[in-house]
N, CA, C and O of each residue as an XYZ file, in Angstrom:
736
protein
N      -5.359    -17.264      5.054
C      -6.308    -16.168      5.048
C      -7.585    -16.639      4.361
O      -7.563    -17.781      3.902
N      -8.786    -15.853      4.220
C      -9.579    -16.017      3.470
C      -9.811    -16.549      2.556
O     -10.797    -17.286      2.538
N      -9.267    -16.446      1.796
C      -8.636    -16.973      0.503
C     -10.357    -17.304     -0.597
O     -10.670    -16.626     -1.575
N     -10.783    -17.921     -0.304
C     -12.056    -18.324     -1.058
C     -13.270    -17.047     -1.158
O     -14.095    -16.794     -2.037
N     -12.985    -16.438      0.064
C     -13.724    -15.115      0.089
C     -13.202    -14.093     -1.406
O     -13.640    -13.952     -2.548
N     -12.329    -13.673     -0.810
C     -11.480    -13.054     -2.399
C     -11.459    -13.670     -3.243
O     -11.576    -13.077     -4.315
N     -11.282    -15.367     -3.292
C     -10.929    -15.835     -5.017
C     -12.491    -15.272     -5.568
O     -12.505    -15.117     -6.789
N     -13.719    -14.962     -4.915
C     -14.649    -14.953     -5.957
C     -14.686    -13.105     -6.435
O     -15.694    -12.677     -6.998
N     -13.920    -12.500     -6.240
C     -13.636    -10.932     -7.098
C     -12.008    -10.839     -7.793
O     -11.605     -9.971     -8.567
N     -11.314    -11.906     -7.303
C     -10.189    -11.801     -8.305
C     -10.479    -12.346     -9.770
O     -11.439    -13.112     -9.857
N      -9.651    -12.000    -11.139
C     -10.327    -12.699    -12.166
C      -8.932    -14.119    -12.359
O      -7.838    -14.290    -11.823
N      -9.815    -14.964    -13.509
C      -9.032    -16.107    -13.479
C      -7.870    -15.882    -14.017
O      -7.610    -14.704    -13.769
N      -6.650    -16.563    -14.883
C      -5.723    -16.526    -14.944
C      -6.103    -16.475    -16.574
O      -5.381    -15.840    -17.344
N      -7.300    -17.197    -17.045
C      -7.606    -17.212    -18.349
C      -8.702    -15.984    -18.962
O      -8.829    -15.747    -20.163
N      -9.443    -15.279    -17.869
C      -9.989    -13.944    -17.988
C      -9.319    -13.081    -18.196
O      -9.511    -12.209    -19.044
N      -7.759    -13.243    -16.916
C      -6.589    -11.716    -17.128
C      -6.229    -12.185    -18.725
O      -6.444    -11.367    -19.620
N      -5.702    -13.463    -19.042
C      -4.967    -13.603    -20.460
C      -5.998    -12.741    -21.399
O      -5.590    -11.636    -21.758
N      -7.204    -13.124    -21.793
C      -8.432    -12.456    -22.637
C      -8.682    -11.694    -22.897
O      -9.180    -11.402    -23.985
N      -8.396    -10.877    -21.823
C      -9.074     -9.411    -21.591
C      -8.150     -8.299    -22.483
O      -6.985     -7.967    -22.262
N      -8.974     -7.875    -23.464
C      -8.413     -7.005    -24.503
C      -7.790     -5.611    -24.014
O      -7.162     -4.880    -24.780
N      -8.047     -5.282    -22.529
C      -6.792     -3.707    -22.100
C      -5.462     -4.814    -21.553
O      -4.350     -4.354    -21.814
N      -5.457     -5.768    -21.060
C      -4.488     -6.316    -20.328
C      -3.359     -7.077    -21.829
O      -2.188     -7.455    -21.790
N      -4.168     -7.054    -22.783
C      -3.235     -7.747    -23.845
C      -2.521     -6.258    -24.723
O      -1.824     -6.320    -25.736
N      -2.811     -5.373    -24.213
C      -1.550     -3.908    -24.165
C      -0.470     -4.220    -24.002
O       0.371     -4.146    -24.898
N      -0.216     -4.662    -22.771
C       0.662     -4.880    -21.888
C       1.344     -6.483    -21.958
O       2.213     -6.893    -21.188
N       0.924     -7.008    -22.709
C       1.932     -8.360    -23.535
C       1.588     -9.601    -22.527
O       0.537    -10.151    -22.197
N       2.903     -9.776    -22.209
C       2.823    -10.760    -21.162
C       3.139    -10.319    -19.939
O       3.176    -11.097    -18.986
N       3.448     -8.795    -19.797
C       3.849     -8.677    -18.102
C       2.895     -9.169    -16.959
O       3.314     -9.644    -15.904
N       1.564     -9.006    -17.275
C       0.580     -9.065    -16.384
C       0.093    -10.799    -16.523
O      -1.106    -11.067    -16.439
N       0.660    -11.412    -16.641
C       0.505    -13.111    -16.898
C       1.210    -13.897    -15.624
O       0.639    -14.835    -15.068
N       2.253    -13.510    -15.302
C       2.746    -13.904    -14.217
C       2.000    -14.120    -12.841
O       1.648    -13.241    -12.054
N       1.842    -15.458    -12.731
C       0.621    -16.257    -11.637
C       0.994    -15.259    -10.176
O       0.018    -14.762     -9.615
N       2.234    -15.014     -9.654
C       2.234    -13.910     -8.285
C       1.364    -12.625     -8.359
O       1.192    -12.108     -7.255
N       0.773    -11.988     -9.411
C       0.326    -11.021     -9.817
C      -1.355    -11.287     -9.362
O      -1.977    -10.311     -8.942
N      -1.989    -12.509     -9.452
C      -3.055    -12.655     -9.145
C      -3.735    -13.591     -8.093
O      -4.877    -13.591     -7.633
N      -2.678    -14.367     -7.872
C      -2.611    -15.588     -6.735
C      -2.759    -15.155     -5.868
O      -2.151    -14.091     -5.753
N      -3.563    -15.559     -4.727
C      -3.497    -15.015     -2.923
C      -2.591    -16.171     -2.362
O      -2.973    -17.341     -2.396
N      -1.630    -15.875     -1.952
C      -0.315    -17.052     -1.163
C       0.184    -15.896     -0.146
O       0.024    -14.691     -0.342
N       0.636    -16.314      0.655
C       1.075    -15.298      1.722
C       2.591    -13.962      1.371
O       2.492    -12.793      1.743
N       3.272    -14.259      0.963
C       4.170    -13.837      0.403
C       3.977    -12.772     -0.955
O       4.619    -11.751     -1.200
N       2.700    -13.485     -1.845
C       2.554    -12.075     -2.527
C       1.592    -11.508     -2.159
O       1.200    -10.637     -2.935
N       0.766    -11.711     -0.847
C      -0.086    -10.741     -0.864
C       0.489    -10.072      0.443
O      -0.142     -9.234      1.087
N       1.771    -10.532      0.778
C       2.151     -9.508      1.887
C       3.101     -8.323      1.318
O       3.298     -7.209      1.803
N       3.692     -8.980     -0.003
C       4.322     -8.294     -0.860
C       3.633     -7.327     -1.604
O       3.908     -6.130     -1.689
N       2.843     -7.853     -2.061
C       1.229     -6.504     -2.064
C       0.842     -5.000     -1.463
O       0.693     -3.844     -1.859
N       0.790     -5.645     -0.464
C       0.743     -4.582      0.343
C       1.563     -3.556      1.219
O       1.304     -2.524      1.839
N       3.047     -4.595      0.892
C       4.115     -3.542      1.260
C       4.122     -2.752     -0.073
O       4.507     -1.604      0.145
N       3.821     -2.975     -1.417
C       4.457     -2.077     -2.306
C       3.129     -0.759     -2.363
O       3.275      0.279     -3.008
N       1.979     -1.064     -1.618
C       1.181     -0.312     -1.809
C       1.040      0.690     -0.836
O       0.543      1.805     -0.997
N       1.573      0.146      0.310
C       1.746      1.225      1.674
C       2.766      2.190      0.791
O       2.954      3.390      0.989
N       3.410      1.322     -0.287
C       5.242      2.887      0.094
C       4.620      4.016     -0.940
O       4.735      5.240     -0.877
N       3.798      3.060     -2.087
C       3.577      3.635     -3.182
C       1.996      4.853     -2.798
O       1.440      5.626     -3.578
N       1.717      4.600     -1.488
C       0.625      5.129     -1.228
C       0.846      6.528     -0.636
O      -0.161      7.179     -0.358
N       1.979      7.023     -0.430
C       2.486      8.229      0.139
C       3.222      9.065     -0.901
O       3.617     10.191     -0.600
N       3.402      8.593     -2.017
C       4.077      9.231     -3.166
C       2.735     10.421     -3.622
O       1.558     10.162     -3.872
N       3.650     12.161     -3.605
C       2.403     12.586     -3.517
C       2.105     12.208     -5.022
O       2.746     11.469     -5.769
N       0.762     13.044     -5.288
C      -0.146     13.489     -6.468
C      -1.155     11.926     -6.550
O      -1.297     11.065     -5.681
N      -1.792     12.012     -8.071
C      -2.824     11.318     -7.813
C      -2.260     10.130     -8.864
O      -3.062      9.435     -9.487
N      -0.741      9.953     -9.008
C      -0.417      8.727     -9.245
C       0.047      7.524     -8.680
O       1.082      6.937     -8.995
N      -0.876      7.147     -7.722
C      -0.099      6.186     -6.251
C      -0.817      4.875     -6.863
O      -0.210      3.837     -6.596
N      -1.721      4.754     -7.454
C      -2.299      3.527     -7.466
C      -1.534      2.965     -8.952
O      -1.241      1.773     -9.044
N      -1.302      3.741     -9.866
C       0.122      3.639    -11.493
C       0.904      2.996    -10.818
O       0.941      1.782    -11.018
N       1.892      3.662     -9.675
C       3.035      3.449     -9.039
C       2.982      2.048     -7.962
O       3.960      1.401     -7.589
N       1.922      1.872     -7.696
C       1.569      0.696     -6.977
C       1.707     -0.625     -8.114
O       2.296     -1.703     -8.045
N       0.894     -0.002     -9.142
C       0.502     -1.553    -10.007
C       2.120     -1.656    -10.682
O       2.508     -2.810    -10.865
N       3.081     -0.542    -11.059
C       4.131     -0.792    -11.452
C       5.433     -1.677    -10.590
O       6.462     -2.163    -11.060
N       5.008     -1.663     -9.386
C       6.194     -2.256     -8.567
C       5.489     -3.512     -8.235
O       6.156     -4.535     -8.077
N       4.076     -3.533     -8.101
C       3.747     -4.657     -7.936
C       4.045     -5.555     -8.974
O       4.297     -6.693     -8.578
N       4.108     -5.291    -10.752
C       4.606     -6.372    -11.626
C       6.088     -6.058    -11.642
O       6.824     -6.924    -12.113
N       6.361     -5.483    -11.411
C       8.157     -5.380    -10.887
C       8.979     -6.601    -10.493
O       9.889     -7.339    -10.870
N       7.797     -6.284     -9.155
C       8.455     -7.549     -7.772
C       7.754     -8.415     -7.880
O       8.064     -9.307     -7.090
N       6.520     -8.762     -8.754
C       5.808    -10.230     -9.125
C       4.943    -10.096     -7.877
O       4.474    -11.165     -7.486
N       4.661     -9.108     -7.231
C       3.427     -9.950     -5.722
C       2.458     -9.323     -6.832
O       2.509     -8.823     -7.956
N       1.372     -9.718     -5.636
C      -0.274     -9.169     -5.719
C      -0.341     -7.773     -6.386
O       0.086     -6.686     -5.998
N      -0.938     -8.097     -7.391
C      -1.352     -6.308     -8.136
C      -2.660     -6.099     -7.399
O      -2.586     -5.056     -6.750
N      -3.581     -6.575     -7.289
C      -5.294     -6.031     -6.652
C      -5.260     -5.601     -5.158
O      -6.086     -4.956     -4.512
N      -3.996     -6.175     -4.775
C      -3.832     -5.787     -2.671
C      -2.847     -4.742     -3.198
O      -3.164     -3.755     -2.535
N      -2.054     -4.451     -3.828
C      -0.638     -3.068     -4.133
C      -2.035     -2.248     -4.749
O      -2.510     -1.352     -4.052
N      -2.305     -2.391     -5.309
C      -3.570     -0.976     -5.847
C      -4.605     -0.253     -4.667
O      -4.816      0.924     -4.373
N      -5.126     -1.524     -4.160
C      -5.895     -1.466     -2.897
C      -5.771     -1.181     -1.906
O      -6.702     -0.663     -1.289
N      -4.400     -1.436     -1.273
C      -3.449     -0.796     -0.662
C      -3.226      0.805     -0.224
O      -3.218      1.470      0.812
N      -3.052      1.005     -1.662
C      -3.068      2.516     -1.511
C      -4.035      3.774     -1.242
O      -3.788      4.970     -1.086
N      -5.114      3.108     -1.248
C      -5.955      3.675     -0.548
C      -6.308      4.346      1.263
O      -7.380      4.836      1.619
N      -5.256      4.193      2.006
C      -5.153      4.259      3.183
C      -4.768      5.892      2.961
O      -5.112      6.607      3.902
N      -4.157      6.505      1.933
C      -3.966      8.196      1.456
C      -5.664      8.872      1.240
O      -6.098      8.661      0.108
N      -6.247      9.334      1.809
C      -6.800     10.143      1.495
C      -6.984     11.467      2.282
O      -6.440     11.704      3.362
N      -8.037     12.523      1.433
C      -7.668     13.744      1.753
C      -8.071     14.067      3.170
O      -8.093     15.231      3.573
N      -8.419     12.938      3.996
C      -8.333     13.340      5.555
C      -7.132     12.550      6.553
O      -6.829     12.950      7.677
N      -6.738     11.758      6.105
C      -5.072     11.287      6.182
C      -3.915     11.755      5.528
O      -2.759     11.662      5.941
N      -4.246     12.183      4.646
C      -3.078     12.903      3.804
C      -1.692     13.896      4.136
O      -0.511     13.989      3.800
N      -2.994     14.762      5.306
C      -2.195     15.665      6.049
C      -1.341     15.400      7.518
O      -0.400     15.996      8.043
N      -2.348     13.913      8.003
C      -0.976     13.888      8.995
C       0.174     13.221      8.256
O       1.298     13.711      8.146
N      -0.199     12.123      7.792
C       1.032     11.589      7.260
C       1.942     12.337      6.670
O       3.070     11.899      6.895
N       1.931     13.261      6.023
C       2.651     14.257      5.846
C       3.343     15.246      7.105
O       4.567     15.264      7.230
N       2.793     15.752      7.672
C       3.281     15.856      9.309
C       3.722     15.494      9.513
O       4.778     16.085      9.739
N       3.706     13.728      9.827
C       4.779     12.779     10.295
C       5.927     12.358      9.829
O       6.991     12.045     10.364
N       5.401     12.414      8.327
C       6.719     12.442      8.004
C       8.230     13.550      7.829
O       9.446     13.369      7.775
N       7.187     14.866      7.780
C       8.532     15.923      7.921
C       8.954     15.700      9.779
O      10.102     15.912     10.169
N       8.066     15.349     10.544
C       8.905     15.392     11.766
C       9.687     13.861     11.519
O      10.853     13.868     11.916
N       9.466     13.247     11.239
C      10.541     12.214     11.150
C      11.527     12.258     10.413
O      12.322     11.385     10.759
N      11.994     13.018      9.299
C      12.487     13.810      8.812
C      13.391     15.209      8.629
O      14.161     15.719      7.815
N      12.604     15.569     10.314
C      13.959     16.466     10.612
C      14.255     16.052     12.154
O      14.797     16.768     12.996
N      13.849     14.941     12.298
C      14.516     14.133     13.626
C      15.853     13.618     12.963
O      16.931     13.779     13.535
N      15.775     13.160     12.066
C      16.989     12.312     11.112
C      17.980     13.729     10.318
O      19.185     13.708     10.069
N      17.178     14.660     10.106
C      17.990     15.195      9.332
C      18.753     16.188     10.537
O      19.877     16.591     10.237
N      18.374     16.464     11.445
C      18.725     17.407     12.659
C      18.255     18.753     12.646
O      18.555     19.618     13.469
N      17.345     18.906     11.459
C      16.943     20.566     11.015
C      15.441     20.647     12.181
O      14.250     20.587     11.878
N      16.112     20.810     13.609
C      14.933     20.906     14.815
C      14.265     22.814     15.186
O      13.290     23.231     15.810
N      15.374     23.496     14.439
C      15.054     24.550     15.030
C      13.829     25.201     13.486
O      13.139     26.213     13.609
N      13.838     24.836     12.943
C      13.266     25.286     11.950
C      11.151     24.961     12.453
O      10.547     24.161     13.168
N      10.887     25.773     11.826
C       9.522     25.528     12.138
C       8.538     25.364     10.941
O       9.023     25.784      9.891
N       7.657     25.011     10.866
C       7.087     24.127      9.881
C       6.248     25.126      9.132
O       5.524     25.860      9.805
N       6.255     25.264      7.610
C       5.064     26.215      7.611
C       3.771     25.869      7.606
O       3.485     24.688      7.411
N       2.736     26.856      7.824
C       1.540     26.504      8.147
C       0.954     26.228      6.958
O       1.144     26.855      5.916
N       0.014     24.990      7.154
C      -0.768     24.507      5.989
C      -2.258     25.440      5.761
O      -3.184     25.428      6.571
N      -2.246     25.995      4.858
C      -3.647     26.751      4.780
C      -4.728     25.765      3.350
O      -5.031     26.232      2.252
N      -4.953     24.885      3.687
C      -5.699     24.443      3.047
C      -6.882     24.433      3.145
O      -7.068     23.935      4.255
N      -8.326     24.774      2.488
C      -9.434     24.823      2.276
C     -10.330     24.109      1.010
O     -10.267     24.167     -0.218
N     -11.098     23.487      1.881
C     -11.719     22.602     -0.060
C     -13.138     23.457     -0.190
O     -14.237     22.934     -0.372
N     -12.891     24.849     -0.062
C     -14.003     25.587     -0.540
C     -13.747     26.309     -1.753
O     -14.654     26.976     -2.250
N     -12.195     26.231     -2.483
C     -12.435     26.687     -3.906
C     -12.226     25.556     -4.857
O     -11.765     25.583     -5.999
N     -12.931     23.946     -3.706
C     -12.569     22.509     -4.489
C     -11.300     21.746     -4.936
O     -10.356     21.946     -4.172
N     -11.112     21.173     -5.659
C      -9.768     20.704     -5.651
C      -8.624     21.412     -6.763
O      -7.401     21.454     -6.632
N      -9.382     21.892     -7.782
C      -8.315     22.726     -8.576
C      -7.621     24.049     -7.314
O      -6.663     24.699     -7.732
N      -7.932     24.240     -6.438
C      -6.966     25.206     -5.713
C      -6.657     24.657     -4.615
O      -5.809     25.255     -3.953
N      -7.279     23.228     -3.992
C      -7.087     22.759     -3.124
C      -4.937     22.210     -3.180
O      -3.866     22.504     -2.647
N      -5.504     21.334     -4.175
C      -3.887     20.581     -5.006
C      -2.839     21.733     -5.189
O      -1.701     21.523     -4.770
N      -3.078     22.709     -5.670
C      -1.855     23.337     -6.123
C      -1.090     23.931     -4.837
O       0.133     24.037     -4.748
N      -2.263     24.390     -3.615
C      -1.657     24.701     -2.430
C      -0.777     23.705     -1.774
O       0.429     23.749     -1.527
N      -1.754     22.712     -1.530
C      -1.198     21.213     -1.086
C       0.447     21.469     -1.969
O       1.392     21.949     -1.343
N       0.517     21.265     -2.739
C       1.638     20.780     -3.482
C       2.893     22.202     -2.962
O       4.045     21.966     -2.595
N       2.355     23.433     -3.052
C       3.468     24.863     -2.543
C       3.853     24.334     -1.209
O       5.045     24.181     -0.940
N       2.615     23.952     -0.085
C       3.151     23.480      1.375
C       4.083     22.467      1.235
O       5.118     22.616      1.884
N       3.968     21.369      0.481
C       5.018     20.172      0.407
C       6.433     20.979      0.083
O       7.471     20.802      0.721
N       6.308     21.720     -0.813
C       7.556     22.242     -1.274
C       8.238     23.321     -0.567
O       9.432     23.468     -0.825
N       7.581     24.256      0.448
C       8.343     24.952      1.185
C       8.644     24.190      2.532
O       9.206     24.798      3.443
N       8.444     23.469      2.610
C       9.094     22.133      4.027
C      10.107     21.510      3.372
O      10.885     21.361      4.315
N      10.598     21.086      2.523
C      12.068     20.946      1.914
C      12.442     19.767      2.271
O      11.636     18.879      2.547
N      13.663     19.631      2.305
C      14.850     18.333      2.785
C      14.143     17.640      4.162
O      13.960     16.430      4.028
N      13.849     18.028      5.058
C      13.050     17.011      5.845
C      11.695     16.882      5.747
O      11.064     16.693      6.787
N      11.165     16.943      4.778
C       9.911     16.425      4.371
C      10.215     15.155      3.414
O       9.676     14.076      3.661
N      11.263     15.342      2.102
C      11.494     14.415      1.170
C      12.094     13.476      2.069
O      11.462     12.419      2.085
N      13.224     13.493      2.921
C      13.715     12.721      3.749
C      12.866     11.458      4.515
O      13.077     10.259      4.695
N      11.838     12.370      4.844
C      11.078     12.180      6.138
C       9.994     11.207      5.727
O       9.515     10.279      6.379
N       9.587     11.804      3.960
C       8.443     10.847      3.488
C       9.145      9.555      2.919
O       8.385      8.588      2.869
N      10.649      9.292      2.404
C      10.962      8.275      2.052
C      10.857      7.209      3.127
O      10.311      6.109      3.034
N      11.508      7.764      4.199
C      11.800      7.038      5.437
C      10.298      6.233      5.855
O      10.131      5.016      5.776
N       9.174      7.330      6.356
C       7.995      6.630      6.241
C       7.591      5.359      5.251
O       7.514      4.169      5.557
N       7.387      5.911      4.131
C       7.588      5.048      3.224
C       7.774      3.623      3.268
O       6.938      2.732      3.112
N       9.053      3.550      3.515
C       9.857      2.636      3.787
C       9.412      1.838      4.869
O       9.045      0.668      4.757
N       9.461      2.633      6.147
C       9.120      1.956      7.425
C       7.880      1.518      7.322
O       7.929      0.407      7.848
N       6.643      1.732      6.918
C       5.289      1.572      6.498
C       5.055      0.285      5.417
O       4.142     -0.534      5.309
N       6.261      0.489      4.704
C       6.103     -0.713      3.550
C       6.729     -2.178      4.422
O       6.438     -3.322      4.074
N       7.572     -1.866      5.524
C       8.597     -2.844      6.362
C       6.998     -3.403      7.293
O       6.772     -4.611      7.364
N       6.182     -2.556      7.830
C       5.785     -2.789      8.972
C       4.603     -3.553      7.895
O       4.492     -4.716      8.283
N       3.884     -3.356      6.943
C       2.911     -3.812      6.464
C       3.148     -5.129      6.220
O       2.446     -5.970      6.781
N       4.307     -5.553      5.234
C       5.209     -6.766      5.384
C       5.074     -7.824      6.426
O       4.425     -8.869      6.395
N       5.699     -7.407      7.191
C       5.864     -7.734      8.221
C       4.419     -8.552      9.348
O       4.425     -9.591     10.008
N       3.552     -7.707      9.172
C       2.297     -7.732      9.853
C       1.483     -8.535      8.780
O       0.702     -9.331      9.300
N       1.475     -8.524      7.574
C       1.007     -9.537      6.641
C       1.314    -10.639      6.915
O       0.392    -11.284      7.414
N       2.792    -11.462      6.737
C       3.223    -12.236      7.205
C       2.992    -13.082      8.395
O       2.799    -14.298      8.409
N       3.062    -11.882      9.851
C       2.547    -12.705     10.711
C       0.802    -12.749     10.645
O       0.061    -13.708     10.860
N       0.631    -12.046     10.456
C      -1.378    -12.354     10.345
C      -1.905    -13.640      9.151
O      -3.069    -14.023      9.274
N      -1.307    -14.081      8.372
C      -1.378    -15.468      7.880
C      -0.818    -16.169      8.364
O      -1.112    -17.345      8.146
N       0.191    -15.898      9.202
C       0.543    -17.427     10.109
C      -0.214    -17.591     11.040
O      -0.583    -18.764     10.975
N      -0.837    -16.921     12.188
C      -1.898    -16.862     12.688
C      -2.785    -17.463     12.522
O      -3.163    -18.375     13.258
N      -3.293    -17.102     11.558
C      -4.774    -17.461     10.858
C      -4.401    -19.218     10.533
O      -5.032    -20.241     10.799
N      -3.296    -19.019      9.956
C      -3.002    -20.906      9.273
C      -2.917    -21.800     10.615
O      -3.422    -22.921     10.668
N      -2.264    -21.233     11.643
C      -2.168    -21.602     13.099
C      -3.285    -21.847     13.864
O      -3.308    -22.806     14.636
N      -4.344    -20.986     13.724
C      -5.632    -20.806     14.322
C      -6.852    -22.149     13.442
O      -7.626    -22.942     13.977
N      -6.524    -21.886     11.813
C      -7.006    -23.068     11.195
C      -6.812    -24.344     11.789
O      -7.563    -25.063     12.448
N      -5.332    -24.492     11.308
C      -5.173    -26.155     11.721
C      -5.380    -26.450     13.338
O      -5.611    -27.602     13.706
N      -5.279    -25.237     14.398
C      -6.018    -26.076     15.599
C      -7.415    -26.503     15.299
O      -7.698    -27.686     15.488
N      -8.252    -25.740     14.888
C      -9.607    -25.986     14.480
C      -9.712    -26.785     13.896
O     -10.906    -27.043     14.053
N      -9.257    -27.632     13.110
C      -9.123    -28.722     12.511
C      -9.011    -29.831     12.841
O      -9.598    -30.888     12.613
N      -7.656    -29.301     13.783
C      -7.226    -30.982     14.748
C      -8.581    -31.049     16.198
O      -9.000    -32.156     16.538
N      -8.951    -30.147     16.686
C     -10.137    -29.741     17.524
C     -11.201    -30.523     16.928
O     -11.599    -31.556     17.466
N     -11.712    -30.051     15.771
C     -12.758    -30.900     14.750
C     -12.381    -32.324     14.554
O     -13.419    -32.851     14.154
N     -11.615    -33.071     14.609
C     -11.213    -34.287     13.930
C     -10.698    -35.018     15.407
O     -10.339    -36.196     15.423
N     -10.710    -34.288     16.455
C     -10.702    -34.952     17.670
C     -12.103    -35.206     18.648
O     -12.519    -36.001     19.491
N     -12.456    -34.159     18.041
C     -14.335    -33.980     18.757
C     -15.133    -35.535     17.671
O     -15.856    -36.375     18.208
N     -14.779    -35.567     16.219
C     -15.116    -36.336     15.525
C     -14.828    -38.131     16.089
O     -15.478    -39.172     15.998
N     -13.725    -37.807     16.577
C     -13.063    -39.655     16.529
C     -13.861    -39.583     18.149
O     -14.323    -40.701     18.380
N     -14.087    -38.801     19.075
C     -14.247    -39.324     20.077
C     -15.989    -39.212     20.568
O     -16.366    -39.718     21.625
């Protein structure tokens, strides 16, 4: 991937050690997978930030940086990550996930209640509604959002993985292309 593009906004390994909020936190945040771009933690990255990005309320990016030093990948792609939640995605994904959710759970005859949300009395009444709708959709919503979750954190994985092999694939032809155009 890129790699040189990003190394110049990631910090060094001797900036994270320095830095007087990160020495809170001891040595957890020292561990080289945490800041390294290698394919594996930054695909690991971004699976923990897709799952952690659907967890409601406004602690997804906490919950991101916590699994990201958990599982040792990328903390700056698991934070960053989670940004794909916002308040104009919020609501299908939620949708999708109670129907996926009562596809699995079998609760088909039930009907969904209606979301009445408005951001004209802003977000102090916006959230608390948001949060009553989550809760009167029940067992295939919690169901429905783990499952997402999950499948979202599988597919991000997954698609990380192959999109740096790609790219490393696409490099080294360009390379051997360059170094054959060169000799001849």
């Amino acid at each position: 991937m890129p790699r040189k593009l990003f190394r110049k906004f990631l910090p060094s390994h001797q900036s994270v050690r320095e830095n007087r909020f990160v020495a809170i936190f001891g040595s957890a945040l020292h561990h080289h997978n945490l800041w390294h771009l290698h394919r594996r933690s930054v695909a690991g990255g971004l699976a923990a930030g897709l799952f952690a990005g659907l967890i409601p309320g406004p602690v997804q990016m906490l919950c991101a940086a916590l699994l990201a030093v958990l599982l040792r990948v990328n903390l700056p792609v698991a934070v960053a990550a989670t940004w794909y939640t916002n308040p104009v995605t919020i609501l299908p994904l939620y949708l999708a996930a109670y129907k996926l959710g009562a596809l699995v759970t079998g609760v088909s005859g039930q009907t969904m209640p209606d979301a009445v949300l408005t951001l004209s009395g802003g977000l102090s009444q916006w959230i608390p509604a948001l949060l009553a709708w989550m809760g009167a959709m029940g067992k295939p919503f919690v169901v429905g959002l783990v499952l997402l979750a999950v499948l979202l954190a599988a597919l991000g994985y997954v698609a990380a993985l192959a999109g740096w092999r790609v790219y490393v694939m696409l490099a080294w032809r360009r390379r051997r292309r360059n170094r054959a155009m060169r000799t001849s």
